[in-house]
N, C-alpha and C positions, 0 to 999 in steps of 0.2 A: 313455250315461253311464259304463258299466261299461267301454266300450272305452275313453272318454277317460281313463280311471284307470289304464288298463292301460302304453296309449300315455305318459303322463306319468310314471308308477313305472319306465318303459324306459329313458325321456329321464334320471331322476334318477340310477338304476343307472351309464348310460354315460358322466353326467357325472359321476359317482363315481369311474367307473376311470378316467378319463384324468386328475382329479385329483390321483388317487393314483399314475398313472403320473408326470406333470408333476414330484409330489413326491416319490417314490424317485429320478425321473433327478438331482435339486438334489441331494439326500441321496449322490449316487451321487457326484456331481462334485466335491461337499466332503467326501466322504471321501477322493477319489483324490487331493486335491488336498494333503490333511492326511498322504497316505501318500505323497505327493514330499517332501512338505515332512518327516519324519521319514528318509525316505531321504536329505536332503542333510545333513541335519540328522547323521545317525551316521555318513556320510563325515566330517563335518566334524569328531565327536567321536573317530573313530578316529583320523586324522590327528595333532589334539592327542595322544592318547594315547600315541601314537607318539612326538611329538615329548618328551612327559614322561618318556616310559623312555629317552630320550638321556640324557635330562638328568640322571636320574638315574644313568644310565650314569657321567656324568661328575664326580658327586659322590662315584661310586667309585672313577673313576680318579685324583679328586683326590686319595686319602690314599695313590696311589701316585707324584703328583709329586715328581719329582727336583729338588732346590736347581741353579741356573742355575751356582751356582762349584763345584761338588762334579764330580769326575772320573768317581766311577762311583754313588754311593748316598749318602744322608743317613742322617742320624742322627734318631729319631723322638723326641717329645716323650713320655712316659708320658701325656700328656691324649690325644694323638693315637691311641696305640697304647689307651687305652679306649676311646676312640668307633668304632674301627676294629671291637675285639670285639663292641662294642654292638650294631653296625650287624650283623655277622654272624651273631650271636644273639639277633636280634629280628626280632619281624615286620614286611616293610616297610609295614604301615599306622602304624606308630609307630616308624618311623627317626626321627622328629625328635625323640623325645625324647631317643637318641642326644645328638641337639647341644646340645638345651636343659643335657643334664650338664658337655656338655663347655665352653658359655658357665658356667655355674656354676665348673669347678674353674680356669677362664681368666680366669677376676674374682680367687678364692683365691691363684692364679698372682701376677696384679699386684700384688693387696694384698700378700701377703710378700715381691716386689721393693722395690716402695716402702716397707717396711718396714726393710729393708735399706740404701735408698739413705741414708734417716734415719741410719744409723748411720756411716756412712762420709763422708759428706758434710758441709760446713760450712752453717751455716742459708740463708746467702744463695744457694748451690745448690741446695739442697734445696727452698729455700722455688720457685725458677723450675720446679722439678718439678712442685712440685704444682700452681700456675698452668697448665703445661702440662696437666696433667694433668685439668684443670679443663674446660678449652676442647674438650681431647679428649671426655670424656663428655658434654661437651653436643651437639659432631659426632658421636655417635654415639648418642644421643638424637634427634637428625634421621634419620639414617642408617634407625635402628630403624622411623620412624614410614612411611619409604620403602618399607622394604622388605615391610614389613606389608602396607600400602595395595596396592601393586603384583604383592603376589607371596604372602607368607602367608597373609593372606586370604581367596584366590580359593579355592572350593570343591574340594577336593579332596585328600588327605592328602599326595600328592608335592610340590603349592606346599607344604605347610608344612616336608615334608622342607629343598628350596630353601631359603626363607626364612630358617631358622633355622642351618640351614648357611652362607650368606651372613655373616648374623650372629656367628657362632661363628668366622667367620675375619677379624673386626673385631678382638676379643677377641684371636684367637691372634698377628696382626700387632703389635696394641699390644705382647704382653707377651715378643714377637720385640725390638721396639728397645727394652722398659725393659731388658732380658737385655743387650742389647748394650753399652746405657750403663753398666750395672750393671759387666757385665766389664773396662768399660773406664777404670771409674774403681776399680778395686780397688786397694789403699797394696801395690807389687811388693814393697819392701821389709819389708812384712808375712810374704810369701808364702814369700820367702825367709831368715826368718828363722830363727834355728837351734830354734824351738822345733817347729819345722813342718817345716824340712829334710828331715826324713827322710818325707815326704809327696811331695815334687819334684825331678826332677832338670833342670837346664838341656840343650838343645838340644846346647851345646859340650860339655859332659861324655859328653853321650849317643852325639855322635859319635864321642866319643874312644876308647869305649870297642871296646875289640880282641876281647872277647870270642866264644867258637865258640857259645855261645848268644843273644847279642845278639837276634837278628833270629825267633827262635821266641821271645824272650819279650818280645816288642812286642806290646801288643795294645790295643784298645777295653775300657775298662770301660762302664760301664752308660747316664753321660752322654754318651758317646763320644768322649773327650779317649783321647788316643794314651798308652800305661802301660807302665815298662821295670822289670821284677823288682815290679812293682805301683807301682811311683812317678812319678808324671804328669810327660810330658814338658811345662816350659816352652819356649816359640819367644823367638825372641832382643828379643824384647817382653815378655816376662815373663806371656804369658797360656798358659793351656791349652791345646795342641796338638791342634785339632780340625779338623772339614772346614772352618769359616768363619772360621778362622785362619790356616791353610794357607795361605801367600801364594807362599813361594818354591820354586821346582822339589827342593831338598831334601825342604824338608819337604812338599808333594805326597807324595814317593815316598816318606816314614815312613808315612805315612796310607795309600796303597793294600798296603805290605806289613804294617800293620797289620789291615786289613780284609780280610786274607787272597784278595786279587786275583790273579789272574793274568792274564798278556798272553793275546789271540786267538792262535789257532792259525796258524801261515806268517806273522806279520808281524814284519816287522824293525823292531826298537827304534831301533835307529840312523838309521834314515830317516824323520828330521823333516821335512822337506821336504813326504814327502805324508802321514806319520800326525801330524802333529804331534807336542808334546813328550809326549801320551799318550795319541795315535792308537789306541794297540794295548791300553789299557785301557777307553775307552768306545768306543763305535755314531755314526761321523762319518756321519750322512745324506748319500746322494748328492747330486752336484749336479744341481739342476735348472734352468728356465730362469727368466732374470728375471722373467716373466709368473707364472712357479706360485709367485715366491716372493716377490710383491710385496705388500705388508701389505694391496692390496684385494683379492686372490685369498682373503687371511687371514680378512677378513671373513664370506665363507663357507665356514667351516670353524671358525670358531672354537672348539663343544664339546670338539674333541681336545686337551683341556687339556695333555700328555703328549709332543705333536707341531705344535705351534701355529707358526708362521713364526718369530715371537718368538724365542722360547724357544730354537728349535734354529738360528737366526743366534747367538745370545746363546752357546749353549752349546759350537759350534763357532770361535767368536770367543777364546773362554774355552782351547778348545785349541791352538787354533796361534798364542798368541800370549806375550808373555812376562809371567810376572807382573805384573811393573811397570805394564804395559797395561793388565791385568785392570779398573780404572774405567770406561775408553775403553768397554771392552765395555759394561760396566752403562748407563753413560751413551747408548749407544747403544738399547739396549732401552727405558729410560725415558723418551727422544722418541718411538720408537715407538708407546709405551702409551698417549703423550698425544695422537698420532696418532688410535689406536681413539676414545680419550675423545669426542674433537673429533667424530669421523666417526657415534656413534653418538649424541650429543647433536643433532645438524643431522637427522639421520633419525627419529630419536624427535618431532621438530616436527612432521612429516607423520603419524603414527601416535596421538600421543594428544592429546586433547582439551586446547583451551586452557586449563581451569582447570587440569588435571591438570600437564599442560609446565612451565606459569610456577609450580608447588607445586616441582615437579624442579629448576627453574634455580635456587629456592631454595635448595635442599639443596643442591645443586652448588656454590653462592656459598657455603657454610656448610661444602662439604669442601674446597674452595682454601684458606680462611683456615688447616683444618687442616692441609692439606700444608705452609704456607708454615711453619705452629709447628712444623712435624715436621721443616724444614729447619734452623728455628735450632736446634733441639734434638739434630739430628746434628751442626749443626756444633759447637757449642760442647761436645757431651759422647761426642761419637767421633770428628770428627777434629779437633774441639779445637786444640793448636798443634803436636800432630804430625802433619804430614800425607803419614804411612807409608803403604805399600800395600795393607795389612792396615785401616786406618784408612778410607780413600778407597775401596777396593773395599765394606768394608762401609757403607758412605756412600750408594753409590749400588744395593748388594743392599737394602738396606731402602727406598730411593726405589722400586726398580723395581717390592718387590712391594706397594708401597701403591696407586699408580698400574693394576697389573696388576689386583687386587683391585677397585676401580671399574671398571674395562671390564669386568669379567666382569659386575658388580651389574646396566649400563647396558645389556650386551648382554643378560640377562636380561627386562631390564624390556621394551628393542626386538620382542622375542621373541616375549612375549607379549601386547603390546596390536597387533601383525600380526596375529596369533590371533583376536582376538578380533575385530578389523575382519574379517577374512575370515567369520565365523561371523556376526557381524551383517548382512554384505551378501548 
């Protein structure tokens, strides 16, 4: 009896450890298993991560984009040159608050245009403003709820960076064309009127003048309108003498010897041919081959906001061509933009879920209506019944960058729900 308890406490023992072995190996196998799965898991996290500090990369390069008509440098907005600080004296866990400022003083912006336009304008103008203007903030009340959903939201403080910067350059483009329309319906003969005279000099005076100090006392004041003995050059339109006024090879070269430019080193001014008519004051990118520089190559590449296909056909188009052309150009980057638009709408069907798609095509229906308002409202209140060169270039600079502005939102959005498919498969 004493053996059979022995023999059965043996038998209990040895099914006890193989038990226990059976159940460590499970225990063994789902941990290894749990430890692949954290390893693809922070491949997968790094990658993104990577792919956020581009990004962010590029929301810094963007407060260094160049204007597409501007020869060598813009002129900065005082909101711009805050957020710029902001951004540099803040920690990037709260860059976005940055933009949340600067949609704030870019609301302030608008309201004291429209402000303004009230005063200058007759009711029945005024009153299609604000209609306009109506339509506008409900597009961007969409816009908002887009970019949210798609991009601020997601966990992590650089989406909110994105997000709000996206946003914040809705804001800065509106209160680009009320600025535009504003300047372009100012009464000229206010301006010149002899109580304010001595505030402005004309374009023909300014050349006439023979003076040995002429040309050291041209300079940029503060909004960057071109200023001779401190009195702001008018252009033979009766506006402001600045970079997006600047239409004709004149006044170009008041503005680069205002901005105190000089030509590259060994190039000849005189050879249009290969520097264009101001070759030797900006950076013509070489030529490359049709394939590097065809808008699907563009696709991948697009974060180099600075260096994008676009931009540097556009900007080289811009130099070797003759003012008077200067639209041709814009008009040409603006097919382009709608190119991207197209190309990243058709890809975005394969990447995010159908509820999500048919919420976008929404919006997308809801920003066409506004481009098509943003058309009547250049036409009628910038190029209007003049349709100068000055008028039509800035026609199609505010087309391009509304249009440019959406590819970037859409390639954003493409961007990230690739991401997130690869991380979910």
């Amino acid at each position: 009896m004493k053996k059979q308890l022995i023999i059965f406490s043996v038998i209990l023992i040895f099914l006890s450890l193989i038990s226990f072995f059976i159940g460590f190996t499970i225990q063994k196998t789902k941990l290894n298993k749990q430890i692949n799965y954290l390893t693809i898991e922070n491949k997968n996290i790094q990658k993104e991560k990577e792919h956020l500090i581009k990004q962010i990369k590029v929301l810094e390069d963007k407060k260094e984009e160049k204007s597409s008509i501007n020869t060598v440098s813009e002129y900065k907005h005082p909101i711009d040159i805050a957020e710029e600080l902001c951004i540099n004296n803040t920690n990037s866990l709260l860059y976005h608050t940055c933009s949340i400022q600067s949609i704030k003083d870019w609301k302030n912006e608008i309201n004291t245009q429209l402000k303004k336009m009230q005063t200058i304008m007759n009711k029945t103008e005024y009153k299609h403003i604000q209609l306009s203007q109506t339509k506008w903030e409900e597009s961007v009340n969409n816009d908002e709820l887009i970019i949210n959903r798609f991009i601020t939201e997601k966990q992590g403080f650089i989406y909110k960076t994105i997000g709000y910067s996206y946003i914040a350059d809705i804001y800065r483009q509106r209160s680009i064309l009320l600025e535009e329309i504003l300047t372009n319906n100012m009464n000229l003969s206010a301006m010149r009127d002899k109580k304010i005279s001595s505030k402005f000099i004309s374009l023909e005076d300014f050349l006439s003048d023979n003076s040995d100090l002429k040309w050291s006392e041209t300079k940029l004041n503060a909004k960057g309108e071109v200023t001779f003995q401190n009195k702001i050059i008018l252009n033979n339109e009766g506006v402001p003498l600045k970079d997006d006024t600047a239409n004709t090879t004149t006044e170009m070269e008041i503005m680069i010897v205002a901005k105190g430019i000089k030509p590259k080193p060994n190039c000849d001014e005189s050879d249009t041919i290969n520097n264009g008519t101001f070759g030797c004051y900006i950076d013509i990118p070489d030529e490359t081959t049709e394939e590097e520089n065809s808008p699907s190559s563009y696709f991948n590449n697009l974060y180099d906001l600075s260096n994008n296909f676009i931009d540097i056909e556009q900007q080289k188009c811009y130099s070797f061509s003759h003012p008077y052309d200067f639209p041709t150009c814009g008009e040409k980057a603006e097919q382009n933009w709608d190119k991207i638009i197209s190309k990243y709408l058709s890809d975005l069907k394969n990447t995010l879920p159908r509820a999500e798609y048919n919420d976008l095509l929404r919006n997308q229906t809801q920003w066409e209506k506004f481009v098509e308002d943003s058309k009547i409202l250049i036409n009628k209140y910038i190029i209007a019944d003049k349709k100068t060169t000055h008028n039509l270039t800035s026609a199609t600079r505010n087309m391009t960058l509304i249009k440019k502005q959406r590819a970037f939102l859409l390639e954003s959005i493409y961007h990230q729900s690739s991401e997130r498919n690869k991380i979910q498969n």
